[in-house]
Backbone as XML, in Angstrom:
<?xml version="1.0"?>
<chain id="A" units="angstrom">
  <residue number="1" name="UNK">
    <atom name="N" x="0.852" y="-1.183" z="0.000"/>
    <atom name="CA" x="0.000" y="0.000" z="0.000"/>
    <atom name="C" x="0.893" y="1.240" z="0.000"/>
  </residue>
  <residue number="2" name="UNK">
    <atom name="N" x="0.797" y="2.081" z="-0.591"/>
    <atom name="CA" x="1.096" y="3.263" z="-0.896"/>
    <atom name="C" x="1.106" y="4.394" z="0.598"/>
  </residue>
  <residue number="3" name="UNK">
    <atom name="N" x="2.385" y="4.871" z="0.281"/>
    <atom name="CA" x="2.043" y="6.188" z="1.898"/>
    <atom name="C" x="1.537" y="7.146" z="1.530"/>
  </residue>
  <residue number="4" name="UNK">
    <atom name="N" x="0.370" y="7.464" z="2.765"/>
    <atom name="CA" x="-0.043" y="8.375" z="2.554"/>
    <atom name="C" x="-0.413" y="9.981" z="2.895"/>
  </residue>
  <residue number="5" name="UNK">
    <atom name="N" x="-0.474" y="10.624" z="2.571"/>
    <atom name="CA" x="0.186" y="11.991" z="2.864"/>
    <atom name="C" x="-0.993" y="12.778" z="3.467"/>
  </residue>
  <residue number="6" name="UNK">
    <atom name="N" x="-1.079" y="13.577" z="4.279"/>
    <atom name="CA" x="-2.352" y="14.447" z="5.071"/>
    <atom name="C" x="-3.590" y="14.676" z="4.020"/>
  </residue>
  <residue number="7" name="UNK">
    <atom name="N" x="-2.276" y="15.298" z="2.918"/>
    <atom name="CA" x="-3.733" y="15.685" z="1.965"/>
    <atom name="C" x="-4.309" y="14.304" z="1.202"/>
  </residue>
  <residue number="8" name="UNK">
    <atom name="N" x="-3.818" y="13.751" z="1.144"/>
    <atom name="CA" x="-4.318" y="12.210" z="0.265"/>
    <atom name="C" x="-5.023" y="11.462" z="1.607"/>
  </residue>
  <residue number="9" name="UNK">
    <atom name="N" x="-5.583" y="11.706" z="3.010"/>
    <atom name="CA" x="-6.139" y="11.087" z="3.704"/>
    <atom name="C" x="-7.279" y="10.942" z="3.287"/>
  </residue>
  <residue number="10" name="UNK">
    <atom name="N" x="-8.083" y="9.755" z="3.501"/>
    <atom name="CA" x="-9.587" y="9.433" z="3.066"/>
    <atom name="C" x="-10.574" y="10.120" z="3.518"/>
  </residue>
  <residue number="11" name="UNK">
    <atom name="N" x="-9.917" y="10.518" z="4.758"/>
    <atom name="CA" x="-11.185" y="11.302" z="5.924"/>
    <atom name="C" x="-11.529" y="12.526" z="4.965"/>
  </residue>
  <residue number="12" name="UNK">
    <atom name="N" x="-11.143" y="13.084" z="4.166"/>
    <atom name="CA" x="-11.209" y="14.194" z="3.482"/>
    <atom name="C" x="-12.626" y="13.906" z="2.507"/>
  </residue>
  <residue number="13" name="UNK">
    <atom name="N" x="-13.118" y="12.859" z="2.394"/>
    <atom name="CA" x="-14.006" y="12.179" z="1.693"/>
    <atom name="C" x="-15.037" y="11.854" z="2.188"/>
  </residue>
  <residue number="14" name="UNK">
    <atom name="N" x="-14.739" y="12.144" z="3.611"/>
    <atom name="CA" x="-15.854" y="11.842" z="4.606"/>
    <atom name="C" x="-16.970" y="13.040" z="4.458"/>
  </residue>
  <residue number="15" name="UNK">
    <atom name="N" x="-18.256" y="13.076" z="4.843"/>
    <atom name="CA" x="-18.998" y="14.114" z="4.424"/>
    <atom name="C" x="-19.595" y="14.139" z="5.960"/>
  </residue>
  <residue number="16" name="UNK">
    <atom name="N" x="-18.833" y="15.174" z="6.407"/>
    <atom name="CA" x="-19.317" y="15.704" z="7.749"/>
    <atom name="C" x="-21.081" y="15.889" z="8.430"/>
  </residue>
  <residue number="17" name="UNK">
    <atom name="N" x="-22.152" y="15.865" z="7.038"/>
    <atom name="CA" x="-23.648" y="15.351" z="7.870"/>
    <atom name="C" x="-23.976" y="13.807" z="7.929"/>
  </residue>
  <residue number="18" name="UNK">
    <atom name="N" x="-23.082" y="13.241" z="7.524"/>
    <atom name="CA" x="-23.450" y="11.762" z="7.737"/>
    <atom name="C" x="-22.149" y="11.236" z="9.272"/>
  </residue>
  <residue number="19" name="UNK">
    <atom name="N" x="-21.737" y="12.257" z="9.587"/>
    <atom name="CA" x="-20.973" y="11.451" z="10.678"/>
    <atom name="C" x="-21.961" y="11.532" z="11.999"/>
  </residue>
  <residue number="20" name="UNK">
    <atom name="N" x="-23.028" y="12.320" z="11.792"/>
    <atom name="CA" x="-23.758" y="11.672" z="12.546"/>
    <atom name="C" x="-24.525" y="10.269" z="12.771"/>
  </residue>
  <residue number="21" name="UNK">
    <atom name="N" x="-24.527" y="9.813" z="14.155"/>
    <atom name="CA" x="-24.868" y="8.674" z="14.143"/>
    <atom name="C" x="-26.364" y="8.370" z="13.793"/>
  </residue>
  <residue number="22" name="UNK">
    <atom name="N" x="-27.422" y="9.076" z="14.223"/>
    <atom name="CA" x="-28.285" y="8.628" z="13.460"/>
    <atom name="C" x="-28.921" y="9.606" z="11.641"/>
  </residue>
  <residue number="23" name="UNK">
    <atom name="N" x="-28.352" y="10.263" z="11.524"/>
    <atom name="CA" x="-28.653" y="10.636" z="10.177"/>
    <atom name="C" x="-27.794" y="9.206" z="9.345"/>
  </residue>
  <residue number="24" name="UNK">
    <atom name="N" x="-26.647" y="8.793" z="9.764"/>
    <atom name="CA" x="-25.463" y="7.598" z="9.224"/>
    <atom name="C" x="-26.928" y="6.365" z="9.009"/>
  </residue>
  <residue number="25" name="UNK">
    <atom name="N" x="-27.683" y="6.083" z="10.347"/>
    <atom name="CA" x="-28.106" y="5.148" z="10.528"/>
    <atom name="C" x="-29.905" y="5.180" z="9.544"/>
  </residue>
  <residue number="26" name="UNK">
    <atom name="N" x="-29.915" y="6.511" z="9.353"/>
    <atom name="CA" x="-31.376" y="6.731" z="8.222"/>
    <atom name="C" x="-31.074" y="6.017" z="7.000"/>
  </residue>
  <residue number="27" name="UNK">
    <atom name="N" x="-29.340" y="7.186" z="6.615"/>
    <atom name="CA" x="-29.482" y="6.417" z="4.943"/>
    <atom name="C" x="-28.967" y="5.195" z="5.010"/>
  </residue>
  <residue number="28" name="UNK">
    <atom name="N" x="-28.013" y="4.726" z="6.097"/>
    <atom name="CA" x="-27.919" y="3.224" z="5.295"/>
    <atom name="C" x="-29.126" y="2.333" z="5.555"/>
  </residue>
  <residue number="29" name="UNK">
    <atom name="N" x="-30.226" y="2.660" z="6.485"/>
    <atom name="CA" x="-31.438" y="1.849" z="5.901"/>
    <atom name="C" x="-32.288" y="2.523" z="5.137"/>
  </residue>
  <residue number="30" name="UNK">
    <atom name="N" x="-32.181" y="3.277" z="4.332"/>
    <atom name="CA" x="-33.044" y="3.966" z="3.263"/>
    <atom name="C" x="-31.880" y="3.560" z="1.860"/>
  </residue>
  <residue number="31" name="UNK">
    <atom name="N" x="-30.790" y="3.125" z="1.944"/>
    <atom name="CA" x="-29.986" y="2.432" z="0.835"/>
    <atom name="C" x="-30.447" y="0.975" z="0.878"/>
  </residue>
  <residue number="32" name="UNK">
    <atom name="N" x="-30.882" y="0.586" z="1.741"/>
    <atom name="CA" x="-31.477" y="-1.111" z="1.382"/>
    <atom name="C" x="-32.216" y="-0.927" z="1.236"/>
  </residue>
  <residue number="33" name="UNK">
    <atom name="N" x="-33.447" y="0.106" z="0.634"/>
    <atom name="CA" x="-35.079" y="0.329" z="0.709"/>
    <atom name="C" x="-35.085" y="1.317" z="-0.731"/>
  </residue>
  <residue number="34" name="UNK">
    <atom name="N" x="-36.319" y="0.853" z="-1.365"/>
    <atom name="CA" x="-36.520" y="2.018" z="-2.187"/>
    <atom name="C" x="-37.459" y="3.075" z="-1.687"/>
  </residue>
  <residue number="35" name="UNK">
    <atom name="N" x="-38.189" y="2.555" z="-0.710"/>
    <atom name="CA" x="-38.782" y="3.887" z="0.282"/>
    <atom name="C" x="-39.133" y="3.071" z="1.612"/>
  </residue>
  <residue number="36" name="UNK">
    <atom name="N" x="-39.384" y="4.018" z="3.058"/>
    <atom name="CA" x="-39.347" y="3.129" z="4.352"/>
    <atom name="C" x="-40.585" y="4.141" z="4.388"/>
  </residue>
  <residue number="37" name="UNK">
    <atom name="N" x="-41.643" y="3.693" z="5.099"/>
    <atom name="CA" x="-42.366" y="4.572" z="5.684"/>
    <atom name="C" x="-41.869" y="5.122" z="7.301"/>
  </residue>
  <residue number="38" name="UNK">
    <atom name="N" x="-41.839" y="6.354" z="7.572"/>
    <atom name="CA" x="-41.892" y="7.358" z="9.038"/>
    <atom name="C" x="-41.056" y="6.236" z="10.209"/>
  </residue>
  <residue number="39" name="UNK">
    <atom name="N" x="-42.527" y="5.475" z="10.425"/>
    <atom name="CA" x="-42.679" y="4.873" z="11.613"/>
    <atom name="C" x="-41.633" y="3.551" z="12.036"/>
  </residue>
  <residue number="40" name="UNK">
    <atom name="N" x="-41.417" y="2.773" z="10.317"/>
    <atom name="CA" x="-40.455" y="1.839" z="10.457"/>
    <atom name="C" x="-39.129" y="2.268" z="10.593"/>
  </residue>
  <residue number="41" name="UNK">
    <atom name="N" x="-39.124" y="3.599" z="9.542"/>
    <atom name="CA" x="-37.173" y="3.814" z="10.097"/>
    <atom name="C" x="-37.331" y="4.492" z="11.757"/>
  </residue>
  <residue number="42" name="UNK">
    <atom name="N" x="-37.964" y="5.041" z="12.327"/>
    <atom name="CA" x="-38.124" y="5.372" z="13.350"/>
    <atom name="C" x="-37.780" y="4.214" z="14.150"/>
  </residue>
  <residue number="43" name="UNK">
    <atom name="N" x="-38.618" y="3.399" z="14.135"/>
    <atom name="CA" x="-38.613" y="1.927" z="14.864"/>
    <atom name="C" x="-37.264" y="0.968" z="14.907"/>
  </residue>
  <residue number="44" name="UNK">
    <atom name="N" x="-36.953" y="0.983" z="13.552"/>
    <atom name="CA" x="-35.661" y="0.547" z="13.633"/>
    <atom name="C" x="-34.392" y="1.553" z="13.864"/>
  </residue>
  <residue number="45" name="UNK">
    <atom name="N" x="-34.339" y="2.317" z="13.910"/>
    <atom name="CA" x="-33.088" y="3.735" z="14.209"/>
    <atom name="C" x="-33.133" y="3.752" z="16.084"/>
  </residue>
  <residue number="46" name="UNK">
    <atom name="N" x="-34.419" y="3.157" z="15.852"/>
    <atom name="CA" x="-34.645" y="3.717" z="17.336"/>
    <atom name="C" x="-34.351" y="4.347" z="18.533"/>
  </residue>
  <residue number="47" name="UNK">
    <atom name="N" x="-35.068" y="5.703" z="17.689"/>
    <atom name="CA" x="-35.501" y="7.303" z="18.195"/>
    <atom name="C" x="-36.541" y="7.637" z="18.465"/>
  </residue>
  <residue number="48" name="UNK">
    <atom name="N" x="-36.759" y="8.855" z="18.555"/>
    <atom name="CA" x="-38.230" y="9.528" z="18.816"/>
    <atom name="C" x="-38.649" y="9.862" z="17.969"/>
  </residue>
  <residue number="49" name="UNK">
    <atom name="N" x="-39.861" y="10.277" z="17.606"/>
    <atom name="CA" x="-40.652" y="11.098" z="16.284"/>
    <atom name="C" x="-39.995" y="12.426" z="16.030"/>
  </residue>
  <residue number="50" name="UNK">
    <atom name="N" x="-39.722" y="13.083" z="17.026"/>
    <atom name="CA" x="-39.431" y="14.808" z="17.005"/>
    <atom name="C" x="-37.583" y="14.346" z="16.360"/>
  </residue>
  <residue number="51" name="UNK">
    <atom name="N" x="-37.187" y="13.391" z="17.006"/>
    <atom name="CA" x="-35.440" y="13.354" z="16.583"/>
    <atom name="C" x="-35.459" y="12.720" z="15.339"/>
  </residue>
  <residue number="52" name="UNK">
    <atom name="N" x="-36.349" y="11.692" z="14.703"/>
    <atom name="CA" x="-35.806" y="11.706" z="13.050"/>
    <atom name="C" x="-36.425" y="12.989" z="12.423"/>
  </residue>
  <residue number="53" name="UNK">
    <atom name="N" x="-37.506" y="12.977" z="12.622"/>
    <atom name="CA" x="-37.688" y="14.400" z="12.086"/>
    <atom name="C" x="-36.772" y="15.398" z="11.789"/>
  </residue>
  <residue number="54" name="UNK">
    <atom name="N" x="-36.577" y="15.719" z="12.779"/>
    <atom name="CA" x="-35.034" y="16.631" z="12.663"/>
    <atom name="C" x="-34.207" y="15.986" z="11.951"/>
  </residue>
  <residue number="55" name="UNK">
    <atom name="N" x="-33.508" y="15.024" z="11.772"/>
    <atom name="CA" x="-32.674" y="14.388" z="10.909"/>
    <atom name="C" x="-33.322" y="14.132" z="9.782"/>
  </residue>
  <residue number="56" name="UNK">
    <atom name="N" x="-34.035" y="13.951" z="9.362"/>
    <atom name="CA" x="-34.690" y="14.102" z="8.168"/>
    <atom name="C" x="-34.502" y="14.878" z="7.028"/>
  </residue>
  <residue number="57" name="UNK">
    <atom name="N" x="-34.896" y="16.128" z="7.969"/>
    <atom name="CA" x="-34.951" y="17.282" z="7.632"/>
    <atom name="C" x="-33.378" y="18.157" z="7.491"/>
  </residue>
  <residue number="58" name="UNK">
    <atom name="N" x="-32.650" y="17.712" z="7.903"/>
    <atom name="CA" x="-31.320" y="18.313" z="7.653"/>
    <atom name="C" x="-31.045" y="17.107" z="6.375"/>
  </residue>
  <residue number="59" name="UNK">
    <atom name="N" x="-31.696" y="16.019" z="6.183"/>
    <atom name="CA" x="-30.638" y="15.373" z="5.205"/>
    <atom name="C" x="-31.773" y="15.598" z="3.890"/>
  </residue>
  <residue number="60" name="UNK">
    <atom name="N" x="-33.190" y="16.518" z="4.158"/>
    <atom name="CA" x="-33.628" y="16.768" z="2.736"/>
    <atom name="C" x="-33.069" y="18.082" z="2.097"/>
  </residue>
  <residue number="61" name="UNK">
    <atom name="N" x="-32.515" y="18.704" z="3.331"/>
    <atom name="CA" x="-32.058" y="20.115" z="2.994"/>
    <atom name="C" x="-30.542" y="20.027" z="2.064"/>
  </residue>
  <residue number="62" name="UNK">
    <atom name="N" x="-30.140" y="18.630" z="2.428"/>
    <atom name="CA" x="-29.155" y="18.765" z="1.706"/>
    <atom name="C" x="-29.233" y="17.818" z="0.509"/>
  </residue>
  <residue number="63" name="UNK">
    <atom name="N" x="-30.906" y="17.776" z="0.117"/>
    <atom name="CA" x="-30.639" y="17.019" z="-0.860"/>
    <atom name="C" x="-30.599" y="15.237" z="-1.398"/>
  </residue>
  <residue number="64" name="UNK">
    <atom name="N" x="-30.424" y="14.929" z="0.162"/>
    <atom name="CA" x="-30.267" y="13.011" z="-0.236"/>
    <atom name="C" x="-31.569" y="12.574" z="0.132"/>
  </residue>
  <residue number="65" name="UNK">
    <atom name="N" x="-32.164" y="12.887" z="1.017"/>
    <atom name="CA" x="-33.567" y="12.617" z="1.297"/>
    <atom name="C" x="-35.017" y="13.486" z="0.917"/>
  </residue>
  <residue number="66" name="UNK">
    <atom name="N" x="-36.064" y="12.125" z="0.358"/>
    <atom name="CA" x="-36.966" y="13.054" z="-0.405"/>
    <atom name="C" x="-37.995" y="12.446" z="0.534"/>
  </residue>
  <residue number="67" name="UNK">
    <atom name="N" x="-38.961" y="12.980" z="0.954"/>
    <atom name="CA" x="-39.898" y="13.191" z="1.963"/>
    <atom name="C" x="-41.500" y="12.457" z="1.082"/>
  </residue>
  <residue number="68" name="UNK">
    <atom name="N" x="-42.053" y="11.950" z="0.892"/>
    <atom name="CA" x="-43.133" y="11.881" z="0.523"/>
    <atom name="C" x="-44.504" y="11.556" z="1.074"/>
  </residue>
  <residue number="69" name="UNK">
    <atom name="N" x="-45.640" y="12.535" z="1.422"/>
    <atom name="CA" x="-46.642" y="12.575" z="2.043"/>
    <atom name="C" x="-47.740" y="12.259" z="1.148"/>
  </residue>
  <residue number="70" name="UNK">
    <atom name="N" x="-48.527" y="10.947" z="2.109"/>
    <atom name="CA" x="-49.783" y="10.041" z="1.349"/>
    <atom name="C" x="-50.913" y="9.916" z="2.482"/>
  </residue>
  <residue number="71" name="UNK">
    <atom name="N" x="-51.681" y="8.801" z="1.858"/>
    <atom name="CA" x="-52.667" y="8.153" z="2.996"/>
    <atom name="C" x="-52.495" y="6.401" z="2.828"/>
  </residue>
  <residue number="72" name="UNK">
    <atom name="N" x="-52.767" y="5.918" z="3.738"/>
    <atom name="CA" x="-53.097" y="4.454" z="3.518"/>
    <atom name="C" x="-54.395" y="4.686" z="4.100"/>
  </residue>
  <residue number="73" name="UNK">
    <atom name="N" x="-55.822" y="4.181" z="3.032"/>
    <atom name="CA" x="-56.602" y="4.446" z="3.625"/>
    <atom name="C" x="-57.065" y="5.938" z="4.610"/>
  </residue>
  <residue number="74" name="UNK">
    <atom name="N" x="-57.435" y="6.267" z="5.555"/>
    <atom name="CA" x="-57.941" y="7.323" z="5.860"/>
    <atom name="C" x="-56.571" y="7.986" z="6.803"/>
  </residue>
  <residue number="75" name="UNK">
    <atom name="N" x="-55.487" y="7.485" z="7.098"/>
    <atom name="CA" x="-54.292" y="7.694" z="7.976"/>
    <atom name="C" x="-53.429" y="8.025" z="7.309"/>
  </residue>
  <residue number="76" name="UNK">
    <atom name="N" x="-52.722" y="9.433" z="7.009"/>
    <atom name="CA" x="-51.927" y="9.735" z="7.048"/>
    <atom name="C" x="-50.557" y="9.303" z="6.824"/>
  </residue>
  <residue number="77" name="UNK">
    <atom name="N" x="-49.762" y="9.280" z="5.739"/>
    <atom name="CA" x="-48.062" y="8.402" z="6.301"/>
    <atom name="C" x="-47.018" y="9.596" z="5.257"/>
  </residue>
  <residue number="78" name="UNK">
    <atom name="N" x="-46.576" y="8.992" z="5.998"/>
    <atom name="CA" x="-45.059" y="9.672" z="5.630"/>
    <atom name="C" x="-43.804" y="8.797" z="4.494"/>
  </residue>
  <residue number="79" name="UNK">
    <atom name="N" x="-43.316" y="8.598" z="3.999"/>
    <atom name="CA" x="-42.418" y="7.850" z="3.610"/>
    <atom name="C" x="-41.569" y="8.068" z="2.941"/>
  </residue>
  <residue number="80" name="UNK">
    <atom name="N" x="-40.068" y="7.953" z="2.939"/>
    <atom name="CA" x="-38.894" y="8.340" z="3.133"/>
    <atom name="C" x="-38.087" y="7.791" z="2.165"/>
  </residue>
  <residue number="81" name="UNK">
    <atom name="N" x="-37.061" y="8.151" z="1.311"/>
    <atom name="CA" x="-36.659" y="7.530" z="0.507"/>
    <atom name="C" x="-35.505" y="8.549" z="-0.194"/>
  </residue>
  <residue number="82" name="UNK">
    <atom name="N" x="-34.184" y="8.144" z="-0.392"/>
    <atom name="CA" x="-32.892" y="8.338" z="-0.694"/>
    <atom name="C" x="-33.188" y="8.924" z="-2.187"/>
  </residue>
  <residue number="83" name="UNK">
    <atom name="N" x="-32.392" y="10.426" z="-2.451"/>
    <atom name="CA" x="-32.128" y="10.347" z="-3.836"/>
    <atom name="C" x="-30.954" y="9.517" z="-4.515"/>
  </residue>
  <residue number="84" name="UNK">
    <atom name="N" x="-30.905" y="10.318" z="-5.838"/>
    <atom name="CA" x="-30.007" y="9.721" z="-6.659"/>
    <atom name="C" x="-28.609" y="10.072" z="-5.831"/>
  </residue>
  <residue number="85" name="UNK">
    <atom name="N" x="-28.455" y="11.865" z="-5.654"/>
    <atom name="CA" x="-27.273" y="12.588" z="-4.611"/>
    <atom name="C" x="-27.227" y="11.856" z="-3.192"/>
  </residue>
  <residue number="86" name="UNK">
    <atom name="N" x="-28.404" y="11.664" z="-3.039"/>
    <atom name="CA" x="-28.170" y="10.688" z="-1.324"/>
    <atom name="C" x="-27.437" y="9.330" z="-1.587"/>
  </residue>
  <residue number="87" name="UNK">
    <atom name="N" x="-27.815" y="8.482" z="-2.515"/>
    <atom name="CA" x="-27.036" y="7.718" z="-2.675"/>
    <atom name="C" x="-25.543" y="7.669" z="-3.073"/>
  </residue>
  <residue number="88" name="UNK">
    <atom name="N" x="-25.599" y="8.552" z="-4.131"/>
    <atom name="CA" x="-23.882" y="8.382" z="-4.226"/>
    <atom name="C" x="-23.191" y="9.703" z="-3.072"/>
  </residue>
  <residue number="89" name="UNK">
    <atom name="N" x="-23.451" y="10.269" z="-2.313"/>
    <atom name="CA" x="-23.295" y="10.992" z="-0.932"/>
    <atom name="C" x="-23.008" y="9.485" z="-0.052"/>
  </residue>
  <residue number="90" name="UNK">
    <atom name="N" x="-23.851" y="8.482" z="0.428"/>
    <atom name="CA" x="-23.539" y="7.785" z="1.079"/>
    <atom name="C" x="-22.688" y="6.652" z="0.579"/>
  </residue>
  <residue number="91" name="UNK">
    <atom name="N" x="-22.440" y="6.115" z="-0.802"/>
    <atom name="CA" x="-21.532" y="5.464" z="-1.243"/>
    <atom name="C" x="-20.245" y="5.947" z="-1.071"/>
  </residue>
  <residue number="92" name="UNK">
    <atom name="N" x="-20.184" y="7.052" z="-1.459"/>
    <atom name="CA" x="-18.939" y="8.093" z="-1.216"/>
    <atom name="C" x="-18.416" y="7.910" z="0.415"/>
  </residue>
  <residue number="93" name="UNK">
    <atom name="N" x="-19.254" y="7.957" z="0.916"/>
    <atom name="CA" x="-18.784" y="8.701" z="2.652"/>
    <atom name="C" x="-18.603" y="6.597" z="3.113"/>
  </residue>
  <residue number="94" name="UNK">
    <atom name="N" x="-19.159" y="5.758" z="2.393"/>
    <atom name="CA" x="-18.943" y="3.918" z="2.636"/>
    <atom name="C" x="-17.372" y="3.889" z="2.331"/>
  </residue>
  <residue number="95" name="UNK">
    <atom name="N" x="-16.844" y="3.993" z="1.486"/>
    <atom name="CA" x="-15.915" y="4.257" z="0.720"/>
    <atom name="C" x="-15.004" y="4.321" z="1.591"/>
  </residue>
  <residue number="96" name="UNK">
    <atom name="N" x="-14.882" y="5.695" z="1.667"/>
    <atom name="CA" x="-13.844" y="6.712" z="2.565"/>
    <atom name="C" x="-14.058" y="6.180" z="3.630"/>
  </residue>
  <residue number="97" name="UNK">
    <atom name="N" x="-14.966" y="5.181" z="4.487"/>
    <atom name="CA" x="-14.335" y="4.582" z="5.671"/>
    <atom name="C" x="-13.746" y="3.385" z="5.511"/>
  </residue>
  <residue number="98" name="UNK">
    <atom name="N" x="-14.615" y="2.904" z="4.325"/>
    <atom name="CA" x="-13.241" y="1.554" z="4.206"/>
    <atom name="C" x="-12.337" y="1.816" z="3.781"/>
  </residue>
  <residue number="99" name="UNK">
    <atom name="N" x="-11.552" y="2.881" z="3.030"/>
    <atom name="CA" x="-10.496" y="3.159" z="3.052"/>
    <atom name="C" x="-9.768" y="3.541" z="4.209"/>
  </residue>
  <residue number="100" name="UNK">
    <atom name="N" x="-10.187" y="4.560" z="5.417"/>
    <atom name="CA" x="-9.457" y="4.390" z="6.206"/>
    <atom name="C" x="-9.313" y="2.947" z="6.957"/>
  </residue>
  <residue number="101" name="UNK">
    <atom name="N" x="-10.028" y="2.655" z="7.112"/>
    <atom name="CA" x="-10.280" y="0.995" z="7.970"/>
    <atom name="C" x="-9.423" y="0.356" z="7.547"/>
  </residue>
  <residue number="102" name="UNK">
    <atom name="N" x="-9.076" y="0.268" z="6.185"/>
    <atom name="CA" x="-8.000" y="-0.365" z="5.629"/>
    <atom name="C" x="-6.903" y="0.076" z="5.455"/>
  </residue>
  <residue number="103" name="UNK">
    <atom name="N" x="-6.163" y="1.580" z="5.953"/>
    <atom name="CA" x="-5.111" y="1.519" z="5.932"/>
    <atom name="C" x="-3.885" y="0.813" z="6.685"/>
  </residue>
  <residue number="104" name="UNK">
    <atom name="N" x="-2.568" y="0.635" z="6.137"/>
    <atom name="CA" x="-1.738" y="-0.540" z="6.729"/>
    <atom name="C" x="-1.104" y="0.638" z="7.178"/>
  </residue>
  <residue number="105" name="UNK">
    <atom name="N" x="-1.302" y="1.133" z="8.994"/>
    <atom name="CA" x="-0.819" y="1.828" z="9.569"/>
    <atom name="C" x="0.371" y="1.967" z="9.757"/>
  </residue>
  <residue number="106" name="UNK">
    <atom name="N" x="0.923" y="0.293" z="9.972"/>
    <atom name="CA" x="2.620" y="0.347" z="10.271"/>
    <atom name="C" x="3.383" y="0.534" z="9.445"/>
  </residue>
  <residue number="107" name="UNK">
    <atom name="N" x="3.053" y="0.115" z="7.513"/>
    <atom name="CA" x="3.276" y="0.183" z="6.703"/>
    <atom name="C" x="3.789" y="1.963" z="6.292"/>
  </residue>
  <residue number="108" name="UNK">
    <atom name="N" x="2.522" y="2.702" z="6.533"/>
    <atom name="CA" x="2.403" y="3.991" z="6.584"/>
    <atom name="C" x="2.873" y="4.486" z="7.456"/>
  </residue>
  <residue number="109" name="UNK">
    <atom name="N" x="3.816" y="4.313" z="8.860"/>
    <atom name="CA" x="4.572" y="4.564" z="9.144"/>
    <atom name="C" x="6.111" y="4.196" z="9.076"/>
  </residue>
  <residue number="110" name="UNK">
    <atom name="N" x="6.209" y="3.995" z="7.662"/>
    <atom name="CA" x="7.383" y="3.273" z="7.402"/>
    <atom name="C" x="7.778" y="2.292" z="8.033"/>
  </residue>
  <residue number="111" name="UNK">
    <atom name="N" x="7.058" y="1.432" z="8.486"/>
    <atom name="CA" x="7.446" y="-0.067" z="9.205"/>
    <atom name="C" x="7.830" y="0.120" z="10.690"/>
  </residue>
  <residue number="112" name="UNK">
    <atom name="N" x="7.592" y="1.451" z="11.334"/>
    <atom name="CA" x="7.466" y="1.427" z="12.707"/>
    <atom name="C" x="6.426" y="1.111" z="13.500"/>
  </residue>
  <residue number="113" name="UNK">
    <atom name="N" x="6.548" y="0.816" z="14.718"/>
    <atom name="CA" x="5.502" y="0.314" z="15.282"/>
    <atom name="C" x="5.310" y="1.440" z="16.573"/>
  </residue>
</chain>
């Protein structure tokens, strides 16, 4: 593996609204989904109504998440679902941690330990 230099670090690739832990934890279950309704990513993130909300809402503002309001029957739903930018935003930011994860530290310190 190649050394690597401050500016060639991966973290640089990292996209600072997904290092949150649960906005991290919306899109990668809205990347296995072509849409989740409200209540299930809620359920599984497991948060409150008022805290995905808020996360939601910072990740439609930027674009990766598209919001879509329906009914089932006479009730109301919500349902949630990744753009095209949300997806390659979170492929991007997958990436850049397996790249750091995988760097050969000792290697990159010239074989010191």
């Amino acid at each position: 593996m190649a050394v690597r230099t401050a500016v060639s670090h991966p973290r640089h690739e990292l996209d600072d609204l997904l290092g949150h832990p649960v906005r991290f934890s919306i899109m990668a279950l809205l990347a296995a989904a072509t849409k989740a309704e409200f209540g299930f990513v809620r359920d599984h993130v497991e948060v409150s109504d008022s805290v995905l909300s808020k996360q939601v809402s910072a990740l439609e503002q930027a674009g990766y998440v598209k919001v879509h309001k329906g009914f089932v029957g006479k009730w109301p739903r919500t349902w949630l679902s990744l753009t095209k930018n949300g997806r390659r935003a979170f492929a991007r930011h997958l990436a850049a941690l397996r790249d750091i994860a995988s760097i050969d530290w000792v290697e990159a310190a010239g074989g010191q330990r």
